[in-house]
C-alpha positions as CSV (number, residue, x, y, z in Angstrom):
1,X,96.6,61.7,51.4
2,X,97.0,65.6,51.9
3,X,100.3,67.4,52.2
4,X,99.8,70.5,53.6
5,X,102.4,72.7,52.0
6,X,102.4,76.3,51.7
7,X,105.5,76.8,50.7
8,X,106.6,76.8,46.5
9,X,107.9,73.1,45.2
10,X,111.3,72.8,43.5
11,X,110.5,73.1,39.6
12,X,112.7,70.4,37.5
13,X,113.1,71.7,33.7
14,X,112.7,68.9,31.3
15,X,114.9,70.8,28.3
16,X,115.7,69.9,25.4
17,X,118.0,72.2,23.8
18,X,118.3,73.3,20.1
19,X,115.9,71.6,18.9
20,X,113.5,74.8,18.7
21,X,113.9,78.5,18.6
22,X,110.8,79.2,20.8
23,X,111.2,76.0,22.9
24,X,114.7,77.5,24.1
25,X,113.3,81.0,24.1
26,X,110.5,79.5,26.2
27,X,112.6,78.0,28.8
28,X,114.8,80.6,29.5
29,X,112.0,82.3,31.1
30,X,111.8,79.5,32.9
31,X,115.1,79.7,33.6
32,X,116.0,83.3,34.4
33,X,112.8,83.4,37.0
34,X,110.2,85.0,34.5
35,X,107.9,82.4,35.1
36,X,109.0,81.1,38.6
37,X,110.0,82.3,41.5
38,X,111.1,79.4,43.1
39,X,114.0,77.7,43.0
40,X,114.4,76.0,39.5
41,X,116.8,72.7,38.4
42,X,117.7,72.6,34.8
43,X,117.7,69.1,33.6
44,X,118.4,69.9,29.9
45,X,119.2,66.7,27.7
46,X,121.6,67.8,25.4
47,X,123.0,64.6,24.0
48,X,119.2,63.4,23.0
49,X,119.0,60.5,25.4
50,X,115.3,60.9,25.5
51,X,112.7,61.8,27.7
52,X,112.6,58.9,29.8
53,X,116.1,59.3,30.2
54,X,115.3,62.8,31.6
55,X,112.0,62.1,33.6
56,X,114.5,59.4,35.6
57,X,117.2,61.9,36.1
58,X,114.4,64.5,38.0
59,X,113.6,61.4,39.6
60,X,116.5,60.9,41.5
61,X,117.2,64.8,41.4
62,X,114.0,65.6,43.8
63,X,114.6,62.4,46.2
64,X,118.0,65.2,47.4
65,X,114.9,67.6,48.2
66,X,113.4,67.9,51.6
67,X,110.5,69.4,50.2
68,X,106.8,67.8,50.5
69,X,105.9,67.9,46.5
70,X,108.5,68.2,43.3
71,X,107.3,69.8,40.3
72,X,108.7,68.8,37.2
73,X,107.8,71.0,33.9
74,X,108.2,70.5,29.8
75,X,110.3,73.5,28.2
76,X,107.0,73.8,25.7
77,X,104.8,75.4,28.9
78,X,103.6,78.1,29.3
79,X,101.8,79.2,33.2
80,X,98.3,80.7,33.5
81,X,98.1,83.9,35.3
82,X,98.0,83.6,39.2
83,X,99.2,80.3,38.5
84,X,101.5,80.4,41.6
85,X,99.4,80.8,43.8
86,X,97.2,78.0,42.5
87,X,100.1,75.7,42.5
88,X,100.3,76.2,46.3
89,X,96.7,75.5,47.0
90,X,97.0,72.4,44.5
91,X,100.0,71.0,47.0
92,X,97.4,71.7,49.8
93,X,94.3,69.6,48.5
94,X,95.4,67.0,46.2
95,X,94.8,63.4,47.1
96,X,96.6,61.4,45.0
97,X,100.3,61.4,45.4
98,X,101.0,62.8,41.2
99,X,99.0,65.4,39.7
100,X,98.9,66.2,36.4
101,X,98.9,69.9,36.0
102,X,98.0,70.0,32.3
103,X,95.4,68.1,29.9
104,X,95.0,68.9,26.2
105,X,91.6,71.0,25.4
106,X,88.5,71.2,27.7
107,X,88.6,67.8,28.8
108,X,88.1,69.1,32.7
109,X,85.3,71.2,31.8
110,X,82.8,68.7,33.0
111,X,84.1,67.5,36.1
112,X,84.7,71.6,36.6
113,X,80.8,71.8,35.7
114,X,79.9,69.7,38.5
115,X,82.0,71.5,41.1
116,X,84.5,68.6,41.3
117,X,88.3,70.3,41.0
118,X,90.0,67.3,40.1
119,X,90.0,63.7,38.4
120,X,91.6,60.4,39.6
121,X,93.0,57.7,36.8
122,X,95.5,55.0,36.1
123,X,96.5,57.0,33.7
124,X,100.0,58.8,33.1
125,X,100.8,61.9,34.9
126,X,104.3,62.7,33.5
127,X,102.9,65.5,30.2
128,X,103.6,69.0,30.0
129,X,103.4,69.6,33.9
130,X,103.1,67.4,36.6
131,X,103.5,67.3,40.7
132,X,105.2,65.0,42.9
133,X,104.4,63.6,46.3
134,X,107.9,63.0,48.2
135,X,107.0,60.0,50.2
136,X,105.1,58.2,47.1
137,X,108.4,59.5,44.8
138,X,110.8,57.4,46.6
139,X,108.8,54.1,46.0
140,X,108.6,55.5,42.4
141,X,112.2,56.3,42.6
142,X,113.0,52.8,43.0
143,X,110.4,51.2,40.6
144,X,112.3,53.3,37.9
145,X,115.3,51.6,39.1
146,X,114.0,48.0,38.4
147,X,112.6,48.8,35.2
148,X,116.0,50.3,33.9
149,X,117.6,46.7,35.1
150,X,115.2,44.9,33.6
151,X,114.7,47.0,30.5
152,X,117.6,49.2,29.8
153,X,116.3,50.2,26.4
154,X,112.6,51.5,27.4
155,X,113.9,54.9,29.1
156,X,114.8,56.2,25.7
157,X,111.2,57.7,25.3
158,X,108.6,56.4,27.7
159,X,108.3,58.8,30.4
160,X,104.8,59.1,30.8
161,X,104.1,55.3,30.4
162,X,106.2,54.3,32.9
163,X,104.0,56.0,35.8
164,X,100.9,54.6,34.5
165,X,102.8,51.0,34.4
166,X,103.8,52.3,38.5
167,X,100.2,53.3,38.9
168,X,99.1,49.5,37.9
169,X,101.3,47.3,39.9
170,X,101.3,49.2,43.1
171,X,98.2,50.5,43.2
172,X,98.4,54.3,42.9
173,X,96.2,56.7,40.9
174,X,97.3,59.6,39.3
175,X,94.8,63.0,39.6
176,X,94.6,65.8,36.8
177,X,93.1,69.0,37.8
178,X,90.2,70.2,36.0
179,X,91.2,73.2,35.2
180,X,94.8,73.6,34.0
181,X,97.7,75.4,35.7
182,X,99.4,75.7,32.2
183,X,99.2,76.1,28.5
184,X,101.6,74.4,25.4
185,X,103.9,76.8,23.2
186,X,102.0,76.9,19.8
187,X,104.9,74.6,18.0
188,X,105.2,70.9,16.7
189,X,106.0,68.7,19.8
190,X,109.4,66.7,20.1
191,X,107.5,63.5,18.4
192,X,106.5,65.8,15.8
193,X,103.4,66.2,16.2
194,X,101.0,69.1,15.4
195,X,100.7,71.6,17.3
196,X,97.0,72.4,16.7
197,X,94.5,71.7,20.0
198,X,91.2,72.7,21.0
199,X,91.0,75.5,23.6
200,X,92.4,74.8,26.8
201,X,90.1,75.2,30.1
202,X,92.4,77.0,32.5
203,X,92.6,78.2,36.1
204,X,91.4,81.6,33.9
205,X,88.4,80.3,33.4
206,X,85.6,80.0,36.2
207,X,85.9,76.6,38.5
208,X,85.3,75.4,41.7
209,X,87.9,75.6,44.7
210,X,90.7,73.4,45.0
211,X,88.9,72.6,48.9
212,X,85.4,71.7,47.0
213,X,83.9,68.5,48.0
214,X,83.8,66.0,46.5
215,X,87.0,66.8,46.1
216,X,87.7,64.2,42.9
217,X,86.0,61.7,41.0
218,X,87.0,59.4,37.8
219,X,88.8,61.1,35.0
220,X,87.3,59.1,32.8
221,X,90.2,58.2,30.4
222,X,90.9,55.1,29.3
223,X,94.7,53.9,27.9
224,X,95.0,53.1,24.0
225,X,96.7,49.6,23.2
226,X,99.3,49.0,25.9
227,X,99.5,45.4,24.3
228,X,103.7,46.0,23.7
229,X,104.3,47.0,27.5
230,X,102.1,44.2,28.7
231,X,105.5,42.3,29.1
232,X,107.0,44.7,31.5
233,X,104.0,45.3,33.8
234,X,103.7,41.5,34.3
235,X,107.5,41.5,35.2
236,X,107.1,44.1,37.6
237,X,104.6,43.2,39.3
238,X,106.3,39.8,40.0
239,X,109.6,41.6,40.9
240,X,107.6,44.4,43.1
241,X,105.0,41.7,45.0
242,X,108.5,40.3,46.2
243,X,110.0,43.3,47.6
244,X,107.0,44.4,49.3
């Protein structure tokens, strides 16, 4: 699957505000057009409903968007120089139908190393900075649906999850470029948790070209204990084997 698609994607703004001085100062630039020059939807959760609550929202938000790919952003990130024009040739040479624009420290270094520009996993796309691929979003689109009928409580928080549980019952990968298109706002996260990392590898740093071949090859990671969801992927795959 390749999309060719010169043109900018619609950037979704996961926000949550107040609950940080330099998270809100961070996404007004997103906001006002300091970081983007595209057009930008605000999806800014100010009752605290979560951000499962708010991934679903952007869900159905980018479905009203003819464009090819969606691109849906934390408030906490912060783009790499040149990153624009990255993001376009990204949209042009991904294969996987979500790409994960952002992974904590250097982790892409050694796919980067070996002149392979991205990685392909099970694993969740939905942190930080991630794109979406219209015609794989509208399955997705309605796979969220299920799971909020089946389990109205699990959107509170589990954003990222929930497109690693997609990925599993209907056979999608997600891909993470080796180098990253973004970096984190040096605060605690919304979880609370540290904001200390190792040094990113960024589209600053020396990589191959988005067009290298091979163009991808196995991220790698593997998920921690998913023994608690275990219910609902077994549940949707019964409910999603039927509708297929």
């Amino acid at each position: 699957m390749q999309n060719k698609s010169a043109e900018l994607p619609t950037l979704h703004l996961m926000w949550l505000p107040g609950h940080n001085y330099f998270r809100d100062r961070n996404a007004a630039k997103w906001i006002t057009g300091k970081y983007f020059s595209g057009k930008v939807c605000v999806h800014a959760d100010r009752e605290r409903k979560g951000n499962g609550w708010n991934h679903r929202q952007i869900v159905q938000c980018a479905l009203q968007d003819g464009k090819a790919w969606s691109l849906v952003i934390q408030d906490d990130a912060i783009p790499c120089a040149g990153w624009e024009d990255h993001l376009k040739r990204v949209q042009e040479t991904a294969v996987q139908p979500f790409v994960r624009l952002y992974f904590p420290g250097n982790y892409g270094k050694a796919l980067a190393d070996k002149g392979v520009p991205y990685g392909y996993s099970k694993e969740s796309t939905a942190a930080v900075a991630a794109l979406f691929e219209r015609e794989n979003l509208k399955n997705y689109a309605r796979f969220t649906v299920e799971v909020e009928r089946e389990f109205p409580g699990f959107f509170y928080k589990w954003d990222d999850i929930l497109i690693e549980i997609y990925n599993m019952v209907a056979g999608t990968y997600s891909a993470i470029t080796a180098r990253n298109l973004v970096r984190l706002l040096d605060v605690p996260s919304t979880l609370g948790n540290p904001p200390a990392r190792d040094p990113d590898f960024t589209i600053e740093d020396p990589g191959p070209e988005w067009e290298a071949e091979p163009r991808e090859r196995s991220a790698g990671l593997y998920p921690g204990d998913r023994t608690r969801f275990q219910p609902i992927l077994e549940r949707m795959r019964e409910i999603w084997s039927g509708k297929q």
